[in-house]
N, C-alpha and C positions, 0 to 999 in steps of 0.2 A: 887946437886939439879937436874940437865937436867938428870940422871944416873935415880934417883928417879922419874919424871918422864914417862921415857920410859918404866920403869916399867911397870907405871900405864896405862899408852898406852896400850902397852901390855896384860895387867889382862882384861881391857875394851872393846878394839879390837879383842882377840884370835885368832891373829896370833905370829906365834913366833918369835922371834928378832933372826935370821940367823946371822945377824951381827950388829952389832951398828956403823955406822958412827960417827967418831968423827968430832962434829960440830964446825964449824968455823964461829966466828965471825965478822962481818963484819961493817964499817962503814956505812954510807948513801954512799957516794963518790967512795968507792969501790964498792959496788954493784948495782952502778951505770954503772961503768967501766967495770967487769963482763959481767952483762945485756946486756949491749950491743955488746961484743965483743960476744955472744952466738949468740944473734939475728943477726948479719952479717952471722954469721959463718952456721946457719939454713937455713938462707933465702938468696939467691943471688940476687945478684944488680937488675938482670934482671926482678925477679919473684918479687918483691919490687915494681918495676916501673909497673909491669903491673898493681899488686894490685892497686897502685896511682893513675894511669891511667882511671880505673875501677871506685873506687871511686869516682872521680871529675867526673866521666860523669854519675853517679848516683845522683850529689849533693850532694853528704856525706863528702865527702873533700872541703875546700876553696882551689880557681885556685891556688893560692900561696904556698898550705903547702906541707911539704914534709912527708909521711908518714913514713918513719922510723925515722927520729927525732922526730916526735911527739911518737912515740911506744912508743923510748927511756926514751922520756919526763917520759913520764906514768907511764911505770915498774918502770923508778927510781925513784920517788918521792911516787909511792903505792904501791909497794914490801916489805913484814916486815920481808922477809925469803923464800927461795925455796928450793928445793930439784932435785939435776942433776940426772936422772937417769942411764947416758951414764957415768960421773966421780964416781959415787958412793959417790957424796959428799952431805952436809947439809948443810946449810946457815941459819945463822940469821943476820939481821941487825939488828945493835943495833943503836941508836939517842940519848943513853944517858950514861953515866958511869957506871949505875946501872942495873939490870936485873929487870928489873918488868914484870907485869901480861901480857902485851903485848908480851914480850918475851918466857914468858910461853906459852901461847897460841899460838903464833908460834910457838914454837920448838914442842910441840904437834901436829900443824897440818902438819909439816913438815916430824916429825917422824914417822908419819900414811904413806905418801908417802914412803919414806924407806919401812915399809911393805910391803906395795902393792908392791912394785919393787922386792923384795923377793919371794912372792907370785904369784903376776899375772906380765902378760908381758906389762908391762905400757910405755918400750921405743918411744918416736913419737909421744906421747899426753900428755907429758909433762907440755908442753906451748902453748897457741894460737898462728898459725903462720900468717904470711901475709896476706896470701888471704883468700877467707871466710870460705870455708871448712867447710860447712857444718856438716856433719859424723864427721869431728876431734872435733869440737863445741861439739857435742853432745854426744861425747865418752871423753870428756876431763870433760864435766858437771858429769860422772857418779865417776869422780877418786876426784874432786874437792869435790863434792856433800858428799862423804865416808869421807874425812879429814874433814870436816867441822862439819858433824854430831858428829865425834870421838870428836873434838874439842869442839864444845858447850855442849856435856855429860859432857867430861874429866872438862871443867872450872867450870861447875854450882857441881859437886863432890868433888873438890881440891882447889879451889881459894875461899877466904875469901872474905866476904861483902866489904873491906876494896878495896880488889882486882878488885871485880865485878864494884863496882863503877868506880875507875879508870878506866878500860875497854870504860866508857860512854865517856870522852871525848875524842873529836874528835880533832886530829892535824889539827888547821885553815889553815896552808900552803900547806900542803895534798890536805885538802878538796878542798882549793882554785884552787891548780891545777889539781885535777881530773875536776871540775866543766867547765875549759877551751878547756876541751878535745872535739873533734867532738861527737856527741852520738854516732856512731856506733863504734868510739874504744873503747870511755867508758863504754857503754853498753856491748860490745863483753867480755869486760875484766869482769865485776861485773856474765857474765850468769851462767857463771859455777859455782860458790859461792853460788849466791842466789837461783837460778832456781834447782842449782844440788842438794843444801840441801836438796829442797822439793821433788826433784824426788827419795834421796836415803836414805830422814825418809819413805816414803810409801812404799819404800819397806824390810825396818827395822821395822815399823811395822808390816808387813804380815809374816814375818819370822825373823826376828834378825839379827844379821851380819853373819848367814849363806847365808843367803838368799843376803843379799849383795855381800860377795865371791860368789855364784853363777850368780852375774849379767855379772861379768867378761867373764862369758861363754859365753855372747850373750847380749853383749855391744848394746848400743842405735844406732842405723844406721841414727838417723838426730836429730836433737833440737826440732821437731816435738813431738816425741815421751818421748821427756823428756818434754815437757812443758802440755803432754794430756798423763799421764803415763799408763792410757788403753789402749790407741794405740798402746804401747811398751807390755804390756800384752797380746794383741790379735795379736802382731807381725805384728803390719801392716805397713810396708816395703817401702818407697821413691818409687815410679814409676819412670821407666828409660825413659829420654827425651831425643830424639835423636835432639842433635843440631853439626855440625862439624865447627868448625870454618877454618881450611882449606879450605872445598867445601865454604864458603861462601866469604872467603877471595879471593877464585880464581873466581867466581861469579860476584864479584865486580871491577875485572878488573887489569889492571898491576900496581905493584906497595904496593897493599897489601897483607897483609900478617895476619895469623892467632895467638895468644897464646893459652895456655892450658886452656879448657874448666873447667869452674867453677860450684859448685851450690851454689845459698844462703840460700835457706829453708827458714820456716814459720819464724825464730823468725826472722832475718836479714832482710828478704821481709816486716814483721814490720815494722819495725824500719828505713826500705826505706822510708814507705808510711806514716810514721808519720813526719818523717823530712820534707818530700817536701810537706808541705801543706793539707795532710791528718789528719783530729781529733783522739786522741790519739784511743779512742775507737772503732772508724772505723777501722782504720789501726790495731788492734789486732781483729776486728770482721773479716775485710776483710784477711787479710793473716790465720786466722785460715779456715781448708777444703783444705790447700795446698796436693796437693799427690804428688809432683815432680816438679823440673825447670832443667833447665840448662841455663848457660850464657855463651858466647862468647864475646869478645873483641877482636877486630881487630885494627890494626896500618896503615894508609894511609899512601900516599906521603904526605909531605909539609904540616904535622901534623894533616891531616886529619884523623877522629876514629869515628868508628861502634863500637854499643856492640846490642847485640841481645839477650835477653833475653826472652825463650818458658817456659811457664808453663804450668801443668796440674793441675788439681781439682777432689776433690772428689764426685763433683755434677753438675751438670747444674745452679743450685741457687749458689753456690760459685762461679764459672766461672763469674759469673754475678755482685755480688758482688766485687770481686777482680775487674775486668774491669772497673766498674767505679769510685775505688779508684785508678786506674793506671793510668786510663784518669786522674785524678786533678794532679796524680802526673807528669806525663807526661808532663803538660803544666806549670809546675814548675823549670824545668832542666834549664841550661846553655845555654846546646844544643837545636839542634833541634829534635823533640820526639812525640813520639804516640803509644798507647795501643791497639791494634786490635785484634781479634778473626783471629786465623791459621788454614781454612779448612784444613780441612784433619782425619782419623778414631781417631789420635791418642791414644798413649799408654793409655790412660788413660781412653778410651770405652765413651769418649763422640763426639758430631762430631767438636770438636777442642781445639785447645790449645788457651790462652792468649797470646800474645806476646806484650813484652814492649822493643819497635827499639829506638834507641836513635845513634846522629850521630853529628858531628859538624856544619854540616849546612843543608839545607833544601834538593839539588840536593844530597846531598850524605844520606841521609834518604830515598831519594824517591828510590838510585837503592838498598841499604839497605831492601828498605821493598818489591823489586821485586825479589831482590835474596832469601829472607828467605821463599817468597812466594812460589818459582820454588823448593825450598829446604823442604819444608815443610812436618812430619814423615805423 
């Protein structure tokens, strides 16, 4: 049946099966145990703790939780099947004895990924990693986006009413625990699914799954541009925010120390500003006209943390906008925080950037917002 199938994949898709992985069934419980030993093995301790780090001092994490056990949570209980593109392996999990329509449909949208890895170079966007990654977010919506289309043709063509229906219900324990989840892993995990679909029917529309294998040539550079697919049309490109965390970390005096510079992008900057006390519609009015950010998070002594976050806009009316959705959120944090406009030409040809400073107490905000000041593009 899965042989038939791949077939059909195949005939749908038009590309060619190079090889067929022979798929491997899996329990809940095992890949559960997989999942996680991938996600360690991706992501190091360190780059974990910063993410976590990052998170809570955005508000998106409770002080207590620990973000790879919750990942973990996640994958394994909303996982129905992946595809490694590093083992050259297939997975389904199965929850029941039987293979039904769910299984189907997994192993279809699984077996699309097989293609693509055949086809295009899809290693390293595989999976949503830890930190926000923006670009990976948004080049991972274009591979997720492509199985998902193949999948919903492939089931409403092959799968019986009988089929379709079962499809409708929802596993209550699932649902229950995704529903637990913080929004920004939940949402990060649903964008590529829901957002990718609509970004990769418009352009199976305009041309077919030609035109899809041609997107592979010139993958989406941010979430931006998969959530406003003219803007990925007109190639209009993230602006480079220059923020170092180094120079700001040494700025701030002995003792701290800088990590690897991040971006979040329009949908993430979302999804900030909707958590912390922003109206859902604001906060998608306000993060849309993003051209660019970057974030910094910095580590003190005696558990003291900086994060700096420089954005740019694509107008003087958005800057404006955004600013006053960062001020409510700002006064919503943990910490101590504030959203202020960063003289200077910046990258972005207006005469400043947004900066949203956040810090654990007040005195270390204040040399925080003196340093980014002195550091300012």
């Amino acid at each position: 049946m899965l042989r038939e199938i791949e077939d059909q994949v195949v005939a749908e898709r038009g590309l060619e099966a190079r090889q067929r992985p022979e798929p491997i069934i899996l329990s809940a419980a095992e890949a559960r145990t997989r999942l996680e030993a991938q996600f360690r093995k991706e992501n190091s301790a360190d780059e974990v703790a910063v993410a976590e780090e990052t998170l809570k001092a955005l508000g998106l994490l409770p002080a207590g939780a620990s973000l790879g056990d919750l990942y973990v949570d996640l994958m394994g209980s909303q996982v129905a099947g992946y595809y490694d593109p590093g083992a050259k392996e297939l997975f389904v999990v199965s929850r029941s004895t039987a293979i039904g329509a769910t299984d189907k449909v997994t192993f279809a949208h699984e077996f699309t990924h097989a293609l693509q890895d055949q086809h295009f170079d899809v290693r390293g966007i595989g999976a949503v990693p830890a930190p926000p990654r923006d670009r990976s977010l948004g080049r991972l919506a274009l591979v997720e986006g492509d199985a998902t289309l193949l999948m919903a043709r492939w089931m409403t063509e092959h799968l019986s009413v009988a089929e379709l229906q079962e499809l409708l219900v929802v596993d209550p324990e699932a649902l229950a625990q995704l529903n637990t989840m913080p929004a920004i892993l939940r949402e990060r995990l649903l964008f590529p699914y829901q957002q990718g679909l609509i970004f990769a029917n418009g352009i199976w529309a305009r041309g077919g799954w030609a035109a899809v294998d041609a997107a592979y040539d010139r993958r989406p550079d941010s979430t931006e541009q998969v959530l406003h697919p003219e803007k990925y049309e007109a190639d209009e490109r993230p602006v480079e925010v220059a923020l170092d965390a180094s120079a700001l970390a040494k700025a701030m005096g002995a003792g701290w120390s800088g990590t690897p510079e991040d971006t979040l992008g329009e949908f993430q900057l979302s999804v900030w500003l909707r958590e912390t006390g922003v109206k859902a519609l604001d906060a998608e009015a306000a993060a849309a006209g993003w051209g660019g950010d970057r974030l910094a998070y910095l580590r003190g002594p005696n558990g003291a943390y900086a994060l700096a976050l420089l954005t740019a806009w694509d107008s003087q009316a958005d800057v404006d906008e955004f600013l006053a959705a960062a001020k409510t959120a700002a006064s919503n944090l943990p910490g101590a925080a504030e959203a202020r406009i960063v003289p200077g030409s910046g990258a972005s040809g207006l005469a400043g950037h947004v900066a949203v400073l956040v810090a654990s107490d007040a005195p270390t905000l204040a040399r925080l917002s003196s340093a980014v000041g002195a550091s300012a593009p």
